[in-house]
N, C-alpha and C positions, 0 to 999 in steps of 0.2 A: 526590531519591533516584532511581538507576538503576533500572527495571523491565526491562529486557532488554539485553543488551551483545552484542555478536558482537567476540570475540576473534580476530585473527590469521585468518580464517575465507578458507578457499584449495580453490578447486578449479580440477581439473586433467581436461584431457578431451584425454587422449595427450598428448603434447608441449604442450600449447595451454593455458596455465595463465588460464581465463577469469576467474577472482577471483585476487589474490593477496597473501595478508596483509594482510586488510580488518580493521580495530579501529572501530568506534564504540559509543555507550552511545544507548540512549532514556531520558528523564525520566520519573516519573510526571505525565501530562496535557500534555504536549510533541506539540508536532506537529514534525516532522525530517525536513525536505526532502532526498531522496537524488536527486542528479540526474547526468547524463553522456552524452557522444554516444550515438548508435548504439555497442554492443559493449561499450559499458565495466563490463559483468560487474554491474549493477544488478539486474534479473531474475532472474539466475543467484544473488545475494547472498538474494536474497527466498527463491528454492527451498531455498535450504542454511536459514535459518530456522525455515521449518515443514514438513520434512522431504519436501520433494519431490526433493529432491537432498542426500546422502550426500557430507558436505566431505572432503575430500582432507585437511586439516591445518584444525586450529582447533577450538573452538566456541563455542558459544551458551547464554547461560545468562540465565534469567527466572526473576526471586522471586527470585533466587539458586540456582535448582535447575538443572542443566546437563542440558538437554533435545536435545543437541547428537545425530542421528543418529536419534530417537524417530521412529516413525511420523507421517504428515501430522494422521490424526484422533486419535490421543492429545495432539498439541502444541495441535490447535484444543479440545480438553478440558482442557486446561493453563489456556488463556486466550489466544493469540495464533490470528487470522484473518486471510486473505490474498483480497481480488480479481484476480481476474484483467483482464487486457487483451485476454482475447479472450475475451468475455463467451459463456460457457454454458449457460444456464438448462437445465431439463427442459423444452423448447418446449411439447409437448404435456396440461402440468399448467399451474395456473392461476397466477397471481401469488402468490396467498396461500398454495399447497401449496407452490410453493416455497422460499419463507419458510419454512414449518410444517417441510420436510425440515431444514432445518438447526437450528429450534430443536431437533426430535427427537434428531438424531443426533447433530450438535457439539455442544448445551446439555445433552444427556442428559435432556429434560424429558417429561413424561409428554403424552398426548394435552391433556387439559383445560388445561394451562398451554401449553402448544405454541402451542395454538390463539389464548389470550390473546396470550401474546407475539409473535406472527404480526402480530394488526391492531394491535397498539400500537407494533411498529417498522415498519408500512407505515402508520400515521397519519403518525410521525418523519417519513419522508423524501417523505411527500406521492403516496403510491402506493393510498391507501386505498378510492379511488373507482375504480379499477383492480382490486384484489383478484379479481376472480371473468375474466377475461380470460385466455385463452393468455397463457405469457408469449414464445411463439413471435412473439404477433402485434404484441405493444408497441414502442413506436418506439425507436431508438438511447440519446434520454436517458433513458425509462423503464427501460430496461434497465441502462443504470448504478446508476440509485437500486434497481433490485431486486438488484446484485450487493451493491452497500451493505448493504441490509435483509437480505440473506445472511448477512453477515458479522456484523454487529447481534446476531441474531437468537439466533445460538451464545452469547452472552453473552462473547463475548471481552471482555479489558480492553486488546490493544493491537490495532490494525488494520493493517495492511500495506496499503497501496494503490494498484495497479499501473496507472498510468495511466486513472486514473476517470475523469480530461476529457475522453479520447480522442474526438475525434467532435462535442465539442458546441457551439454556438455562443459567442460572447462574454457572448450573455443567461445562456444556460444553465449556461457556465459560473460567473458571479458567482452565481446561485440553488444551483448544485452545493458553490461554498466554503462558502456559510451554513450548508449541512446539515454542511460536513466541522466547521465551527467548533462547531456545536451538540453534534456527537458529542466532541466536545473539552470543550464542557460538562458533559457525561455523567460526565465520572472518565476518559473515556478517552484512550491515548496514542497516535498514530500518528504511523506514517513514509508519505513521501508519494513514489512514484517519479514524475516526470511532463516531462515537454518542453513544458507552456507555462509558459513562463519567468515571465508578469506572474503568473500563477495560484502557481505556485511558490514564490516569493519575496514573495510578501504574505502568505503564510499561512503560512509555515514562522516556530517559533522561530530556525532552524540550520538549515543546509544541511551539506551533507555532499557531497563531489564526486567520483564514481571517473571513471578514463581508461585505455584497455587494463587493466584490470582491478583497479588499484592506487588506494588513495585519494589526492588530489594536493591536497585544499584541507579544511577544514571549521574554521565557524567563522556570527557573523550571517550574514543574507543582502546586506547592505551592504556590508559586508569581501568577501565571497568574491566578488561581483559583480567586485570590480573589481582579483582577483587578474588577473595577468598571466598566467599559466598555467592559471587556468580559460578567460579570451578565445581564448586561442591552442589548446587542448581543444575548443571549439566552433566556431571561425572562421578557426584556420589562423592561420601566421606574418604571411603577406601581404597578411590583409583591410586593409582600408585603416582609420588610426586614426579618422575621424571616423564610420564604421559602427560601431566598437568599444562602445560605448554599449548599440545592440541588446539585449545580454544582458542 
């Protein structure tokens, strides 16, 4: 069963149409690899989602309710949450307050349960011996597993994921998939935006491929790997065919 669809979903920034007529559905507890060069209207598709961005033509509809235009924190009150790629925190509150802010505000949950829900999704993602620390001061991966426990925390059921790898090493990133697989254990459904390709396509049900801002492939990740026009989307007409594999 579909839990979120983006239909036809098109924006336009003056003449410059960054998305255009993007269709795909999310499963309930599907993970759905959305991947594309540089440009290819990925992040721009995410905004138009959970209302940081106002679509031009389209929309978006979860549960079957069309939340398509809704403000950012009514959609993350719906049930859809988004990290970011250029990780935020409130630097100068702790790990655990900023957790607490978003079970508050996105979960709508009272202090006492806030608090609960706080260190039982920073036990999840393994942040819980960290809790009481700036999260100014925490390193690179810590701070992705606190954008995670952000998103967690609001009690969303699907997750948007903008580049969570970004940054981390090869160790960190196979320890970063477990956690993405375990929140898949949860009931939960995410889409994964990301450019490491082996991290991508191991964990994705589906992929899903935009390019100048059109989707040009979707389908397994086996299939789409060895589209001819995803190759040529990443690597150009005249990489040579024995590099082609790469992807």
């Amino acid at each position: 069963m579909d839990i979120l669809e983006a239909i036809e979903l098109t924006k336009h920034f003056g003449a410059l149409a960054a998305v255009d007529g993007v269709s795909f559905s999310l499963k309930e507890g599907e993970i759905l690899g959305l991947i594309g060069p540089n440009g290819a209207g990925k992040t721009t598709t995410f905004n138009m989602i959970v209302g940081m961005l106002r679509p031009t033509a389209g929309r978006v509809i979860f549960e079957g309710k069309d939340i398509t235009g809704m403000k950012p924190h009514r959609i993350c009150r719906q049930g859809v949450a988004k990290t970011s790629q250029v990780m935020e925190p409130f630097k100068a509150m702790t790990v655990h307050d900023n957790v607490l802010v978003a079970a508050l505000h996105g979960g709508r949950m009272r202090m006492r349960k806030g608090r609960e829900k706080a260190d039982e999704v920073l036990a999840f993602v393994g942040l819980v011996e960290k809790r009481d620390r700036l999260a100014g001061a925490v390193s690179v991966p810590d701070r992705r597993r606190l954008e995670l426990a952000r998103a967690l925390s609001t009690g969303a059921r699907v997750l948007l994921l903008d580049e969570c790898l970004a940054g981390l090493t090869p160790t960190e990133i196979d320890e970063a998939l477990e956690i993405l697989r375990s929140i898949r254990d949860l009931g939960k459904s995410l889409i994964v935006v990301e450019h490491v390709m082996r991290a991508v396509m191991g964990i994705s049900d589906r992929i899903v491929v935009l390019n100048h801002g059109g989707k040009i492939a979707e389908g397994a990740p086996e299939w789409v790997a060895n589209r001819e026009e995803v190759i040529e989307a990443y690597l150009g007409r005249d990489w040579p065919e024995s590099e082609k594999g790469a992807l």
